[in-house]
LOGUKE-889571 format. One record per residue (C-alpha): residue number from 1; residue in one letter; chain; z, x, y. Coordinates in steps of 0.001 Angstrom, whole numbers, plus 500000, padded with zeros to 6 digits. Last residue first. Layout:
# residues N
     i   aa   ch       c3       c1       c2
   NUM    A    A        Z        X        Y
...
This chain:
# residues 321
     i   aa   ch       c3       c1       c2
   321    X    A   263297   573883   709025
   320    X    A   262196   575264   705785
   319    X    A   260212   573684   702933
   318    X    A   261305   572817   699727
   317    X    A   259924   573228   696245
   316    X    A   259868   571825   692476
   315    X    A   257288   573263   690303
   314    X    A   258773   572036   687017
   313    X    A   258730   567960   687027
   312    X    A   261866   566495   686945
   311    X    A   261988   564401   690042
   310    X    A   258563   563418   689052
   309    X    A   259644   562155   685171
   308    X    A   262543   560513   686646
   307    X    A   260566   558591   689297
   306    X    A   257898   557507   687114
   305    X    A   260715   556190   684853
   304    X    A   262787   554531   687775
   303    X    A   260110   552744   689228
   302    X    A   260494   549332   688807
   301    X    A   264433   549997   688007
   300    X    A   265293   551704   691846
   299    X    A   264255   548569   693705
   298    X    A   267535   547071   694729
   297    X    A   267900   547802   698295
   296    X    A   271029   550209   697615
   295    X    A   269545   551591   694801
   294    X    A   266012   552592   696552
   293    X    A   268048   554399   699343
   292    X    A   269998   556103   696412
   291    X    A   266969   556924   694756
   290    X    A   265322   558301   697339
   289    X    A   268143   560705   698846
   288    X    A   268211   562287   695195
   287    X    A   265081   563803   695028
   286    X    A   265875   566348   697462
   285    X    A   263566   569674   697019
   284    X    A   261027   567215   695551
   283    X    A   260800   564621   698448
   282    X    A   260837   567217   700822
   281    X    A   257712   568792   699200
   280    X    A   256563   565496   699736
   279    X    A   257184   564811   702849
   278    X    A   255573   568863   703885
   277    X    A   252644   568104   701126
   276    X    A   251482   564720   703541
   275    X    A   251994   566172   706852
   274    X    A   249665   569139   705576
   273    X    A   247286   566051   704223
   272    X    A   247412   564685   707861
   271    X    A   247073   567828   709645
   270    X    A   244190   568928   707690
   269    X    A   242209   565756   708010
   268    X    A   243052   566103   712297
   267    X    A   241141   569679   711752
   266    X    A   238198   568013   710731
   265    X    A   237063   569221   707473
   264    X    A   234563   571960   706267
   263    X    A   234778   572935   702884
   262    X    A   237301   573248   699831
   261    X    A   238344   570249   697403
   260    X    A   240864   567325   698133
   259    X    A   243980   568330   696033
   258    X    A   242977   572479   695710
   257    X    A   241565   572802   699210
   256    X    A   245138   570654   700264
   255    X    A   246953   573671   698444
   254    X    A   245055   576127   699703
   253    X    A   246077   574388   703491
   252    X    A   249328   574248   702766
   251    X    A   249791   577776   701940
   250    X    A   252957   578436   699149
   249    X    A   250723   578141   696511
   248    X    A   252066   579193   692907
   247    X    A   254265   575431   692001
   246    X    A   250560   574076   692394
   245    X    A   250669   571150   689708
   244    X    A   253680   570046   690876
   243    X    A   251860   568601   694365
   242    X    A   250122   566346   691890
   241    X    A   253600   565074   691011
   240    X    A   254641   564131   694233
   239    X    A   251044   562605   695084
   238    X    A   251855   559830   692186
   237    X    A   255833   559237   693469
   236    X    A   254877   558860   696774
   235    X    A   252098   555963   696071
   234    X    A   254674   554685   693893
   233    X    A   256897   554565   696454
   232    X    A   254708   552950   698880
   231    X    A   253236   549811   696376
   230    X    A   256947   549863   695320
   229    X    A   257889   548882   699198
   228    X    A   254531   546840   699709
   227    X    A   255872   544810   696579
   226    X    A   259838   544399   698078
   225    X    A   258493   543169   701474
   224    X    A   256041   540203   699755
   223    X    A   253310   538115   700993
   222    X    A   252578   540612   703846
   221    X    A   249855   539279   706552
   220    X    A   246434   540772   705787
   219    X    A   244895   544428   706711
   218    X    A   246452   546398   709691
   217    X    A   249455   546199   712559
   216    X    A   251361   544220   710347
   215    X    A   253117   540330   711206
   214    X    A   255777   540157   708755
   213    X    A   256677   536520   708029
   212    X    A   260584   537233   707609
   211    X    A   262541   536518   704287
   210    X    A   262435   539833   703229
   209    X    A   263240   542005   706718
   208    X    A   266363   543472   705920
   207    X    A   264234   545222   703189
   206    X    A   262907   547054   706153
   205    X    A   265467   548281   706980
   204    X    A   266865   549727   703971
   203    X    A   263600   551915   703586
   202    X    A   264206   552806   707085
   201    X    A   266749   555270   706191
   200    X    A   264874   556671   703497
   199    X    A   261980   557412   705694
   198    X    A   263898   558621   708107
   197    X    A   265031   561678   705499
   196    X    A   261588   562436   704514
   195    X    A   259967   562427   707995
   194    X    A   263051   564857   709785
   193    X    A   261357   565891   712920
   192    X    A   260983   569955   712160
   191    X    A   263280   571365   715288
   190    X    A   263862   571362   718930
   189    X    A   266741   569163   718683
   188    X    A   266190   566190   720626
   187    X    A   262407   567022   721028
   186    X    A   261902   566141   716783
   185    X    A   258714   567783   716581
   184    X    A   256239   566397   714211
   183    X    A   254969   566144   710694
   182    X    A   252715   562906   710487
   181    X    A   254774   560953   707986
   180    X    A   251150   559179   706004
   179    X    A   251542   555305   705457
   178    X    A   249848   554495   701688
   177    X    A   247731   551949   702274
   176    X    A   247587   548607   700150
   175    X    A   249057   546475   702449
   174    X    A   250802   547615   705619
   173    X    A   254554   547721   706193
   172    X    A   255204   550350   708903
   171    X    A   251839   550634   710801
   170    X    A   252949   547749   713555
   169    X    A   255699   546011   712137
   168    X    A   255513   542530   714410
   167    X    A   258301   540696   712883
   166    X    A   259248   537080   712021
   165    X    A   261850   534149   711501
   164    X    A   263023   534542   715132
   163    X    A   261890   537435   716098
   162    X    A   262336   541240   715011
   161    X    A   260147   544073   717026
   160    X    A   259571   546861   714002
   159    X    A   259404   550111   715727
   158    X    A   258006   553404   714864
   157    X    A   258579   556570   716981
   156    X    A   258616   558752   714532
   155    X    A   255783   558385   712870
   154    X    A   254614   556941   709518
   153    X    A   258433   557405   708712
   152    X    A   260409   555850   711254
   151    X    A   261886   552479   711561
   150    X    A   263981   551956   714543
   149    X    A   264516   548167   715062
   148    X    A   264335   546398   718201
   147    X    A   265538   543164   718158
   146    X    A   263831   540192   720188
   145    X    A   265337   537171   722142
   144    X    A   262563   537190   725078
   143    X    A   265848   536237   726912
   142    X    A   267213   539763   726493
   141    X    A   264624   541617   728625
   140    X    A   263337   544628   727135
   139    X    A   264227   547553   728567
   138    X    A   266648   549618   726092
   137    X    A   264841   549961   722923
   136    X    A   261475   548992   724084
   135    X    A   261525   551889   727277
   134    X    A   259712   551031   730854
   133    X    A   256626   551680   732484
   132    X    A   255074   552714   735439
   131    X    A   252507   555923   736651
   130    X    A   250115   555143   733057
   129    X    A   250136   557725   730360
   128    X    A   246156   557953   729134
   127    X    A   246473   557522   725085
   126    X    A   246943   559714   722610
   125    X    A   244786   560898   719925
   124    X    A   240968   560870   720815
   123    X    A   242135   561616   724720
   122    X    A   240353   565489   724369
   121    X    A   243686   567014   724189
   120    X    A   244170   566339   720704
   119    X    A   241249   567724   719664
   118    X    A   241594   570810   721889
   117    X    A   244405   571740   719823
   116    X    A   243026   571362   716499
   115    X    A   240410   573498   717312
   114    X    A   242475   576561   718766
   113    X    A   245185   575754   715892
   112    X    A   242611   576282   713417
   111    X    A   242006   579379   714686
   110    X    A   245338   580787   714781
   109    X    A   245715   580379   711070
   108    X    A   246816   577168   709154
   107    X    A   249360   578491   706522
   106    X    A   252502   576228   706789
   105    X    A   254463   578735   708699
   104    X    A   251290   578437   711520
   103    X    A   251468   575016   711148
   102    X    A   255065   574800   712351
   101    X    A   254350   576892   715130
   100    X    A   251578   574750   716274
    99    X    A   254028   572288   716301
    98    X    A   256133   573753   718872
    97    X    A   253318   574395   721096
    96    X    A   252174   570814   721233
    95    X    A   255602   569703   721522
    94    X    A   256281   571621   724624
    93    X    A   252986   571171   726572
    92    X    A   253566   567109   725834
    91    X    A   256912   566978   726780
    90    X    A   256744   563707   729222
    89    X    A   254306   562215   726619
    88    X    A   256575   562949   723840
    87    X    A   259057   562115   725424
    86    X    A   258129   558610   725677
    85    X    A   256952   558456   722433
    84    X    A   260395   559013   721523
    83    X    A   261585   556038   723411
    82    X    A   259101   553641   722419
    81    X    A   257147   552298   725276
    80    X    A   257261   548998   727485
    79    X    A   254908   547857   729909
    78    X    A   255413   545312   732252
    77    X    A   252806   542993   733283
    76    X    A   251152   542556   736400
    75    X    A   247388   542902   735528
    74    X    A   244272   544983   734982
    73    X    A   246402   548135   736134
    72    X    A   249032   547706   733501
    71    X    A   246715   546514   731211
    70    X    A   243897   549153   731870
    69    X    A   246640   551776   731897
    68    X    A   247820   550701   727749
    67    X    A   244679   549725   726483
    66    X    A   244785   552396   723756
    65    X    A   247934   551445   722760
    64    X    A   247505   550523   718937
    63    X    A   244543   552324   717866
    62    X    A   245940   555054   719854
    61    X    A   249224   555615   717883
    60    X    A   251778   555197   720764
    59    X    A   254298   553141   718455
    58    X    A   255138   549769   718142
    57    X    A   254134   548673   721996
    56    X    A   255240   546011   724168
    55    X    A   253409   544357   726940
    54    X    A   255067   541538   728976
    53    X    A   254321   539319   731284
    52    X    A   250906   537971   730445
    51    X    A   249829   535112   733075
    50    X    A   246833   536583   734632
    49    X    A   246055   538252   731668
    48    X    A   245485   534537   729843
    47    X    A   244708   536123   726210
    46    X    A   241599   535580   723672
    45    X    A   238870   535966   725691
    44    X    A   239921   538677   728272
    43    X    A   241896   540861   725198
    42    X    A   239141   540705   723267
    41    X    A   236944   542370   725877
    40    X    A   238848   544599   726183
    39    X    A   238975   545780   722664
    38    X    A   235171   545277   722646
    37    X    A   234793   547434   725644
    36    X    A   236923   550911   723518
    35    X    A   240411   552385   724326
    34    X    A   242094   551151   720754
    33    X    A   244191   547924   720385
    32    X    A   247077   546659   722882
    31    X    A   250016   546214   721066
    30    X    A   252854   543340   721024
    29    X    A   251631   541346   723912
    28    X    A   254538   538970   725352
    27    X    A   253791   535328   727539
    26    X    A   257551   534488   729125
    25    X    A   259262   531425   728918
    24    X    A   261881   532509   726459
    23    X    A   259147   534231   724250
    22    X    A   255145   532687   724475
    21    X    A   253241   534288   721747
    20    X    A   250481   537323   721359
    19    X    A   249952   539679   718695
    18    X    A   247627   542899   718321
    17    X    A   246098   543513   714689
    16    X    A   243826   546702   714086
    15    X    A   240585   546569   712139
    14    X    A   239779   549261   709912
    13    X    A   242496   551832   708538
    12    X    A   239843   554648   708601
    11    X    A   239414   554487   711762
    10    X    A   236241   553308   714321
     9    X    A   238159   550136   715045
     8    X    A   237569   546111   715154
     7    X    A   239924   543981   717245
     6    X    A   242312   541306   715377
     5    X    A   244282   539213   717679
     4    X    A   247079   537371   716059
     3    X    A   248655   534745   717358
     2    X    A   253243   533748   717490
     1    X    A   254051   530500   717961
């Protein structure tokens, strides 16, 4: 039997959900919550620590491994991290610098990147790396029975850990928010991590998944795979054809002033909503790769008309690698 643990946050999202069960013998913990006491301290109460095993993570969001070093040092388990998260740890320098490029073709000036640099350095993003731990995708022990499924889009590390006749999704299927692609470095290549195109992919993933109690990383349990899907898509669709509306602006951030109104913001709003117009302006350069991920999993009709009209829509652009 798999139990959920719901701890509260400071984020937007609200309350994050880590899970618990007993797997071939062994007690697992699927997410930790965010670095704060009352995260601990629902960890103590609710789970035996002496006897946990096993600690596996959906992605290296801090909200969801934030107790990553106090569990390894608080007790024996084994920690296990998504591969790419993994390198981005390893290559943190690297990516950091890389991606400042990218928001420097976007529009954000040298400044910004100053500010939003030290932000992420200050441990408000990413969690303390701790000396031992191993990788989901080709660690985990086979008698816990699980399969690891790459689902990227919100990040691209994201991974949906399949039981049974369930699956812990992390921030993958969540109701009734619209999952930002954080633009990112893809460190296999050196180049723009491909949200738009992943997104697609995993689309036909997660459909895999009807049939499944999905176990999210926020809000309430999922009732229905297919409606979070068109919830998504239609969320995409709507912001695809405000970003139209600017076919002049080739800055990202004049064009997020435009969508969200001018003033000051933190610099981790700007990256989000600059992640947000990259997808999209994806989206609209390629229009094509969503339908025929939607087609294959059955869901092109519900939205087909929205989709058309967006697709459609004068103001069309891409953005380079």
């Amino acid at each position: 039997m798999i139990r959920q643990h719901t701890i509260d946050t400071i984020y937007h999202v609200g309350a994050v959900h880590c899970y618990s069960g007993e797997l071939g013998g062994d007690l697992v913990l699927f997410d930790t919550g965010p670095p704060t006491r009352g995260a601990r301290e629902c960890l103590r109460q609710e789970i035996d620590l002496a006897r946990l095993k096993h600690v596996v993570v959906t992605h290296c969001h801090i909200d969801h491994c934030g107790l990553i070093s106090w569990l390894v040092q608080q007790t024996g388990a084994t920690l296990y991290l998504p591969y790419r998260d993994i390198l981005k740890f390893a290559r943190h320098e690297e990516r950091l610098a890389k991606l400042a490029e990218l928001l420097l073709q976007a529009g954000f000036d040298h400044k910004f990147l100053e500010v939003f640099r030290r932000e992420l350095d200050e441990g408000e993003v990413f969690a303390q790396l701790p000396d031992r731990f191993q990788t989901v995708e080709s660690d985990l022990p086979k008698h816990l029975g699980l399969e690891v499924v790459a689902c990227p889009g919100h990040s691209q590390s994201d991974l949906v850990l399949v039981g049974p006749d369930w699956a812990v999704t992390g921030d993958v299927l969540l109701r009734g928010i619209f999952q930002v692609p954080l633009l990112d470095i893809d460190l296999e290549t050196g180049r723009r991590f491909r949200n738009y195109e992943a997104y697609c992919t995993t689309l036909g993933k997660l459909a895999a998944l009807r049939g499944r109690r999905v176990l999210p990383g926020h809000r309430t349990s999922i009732d229905s795979i297919d409606e979070s899907i068109l919830f998504y898509v239609g969320k995409l669709l709507d912001r695809a054809a405000q970003l139209t509306r600017f076919p002049q602006l080739e800055d990202v951030p004049q064009i997020v002033d435009q969508l969200f109104g001018g003033g000051q913001r933190e610099p981790f709003f700007y990256y989000l909503k600059a992640s947000e117009i990259i997808f999209m302006r994806d989206f609209l350069s390629d229009p094509d790769q969503l339908r025929m991920a939607l087609e294959q999993i059955g869901l092109f009709e519900p939205v087909a008309d929205k989709f058309l009209q967006t697709a459609k829509s004068p103001g069309r652009a891409s953005v380079s690698s």
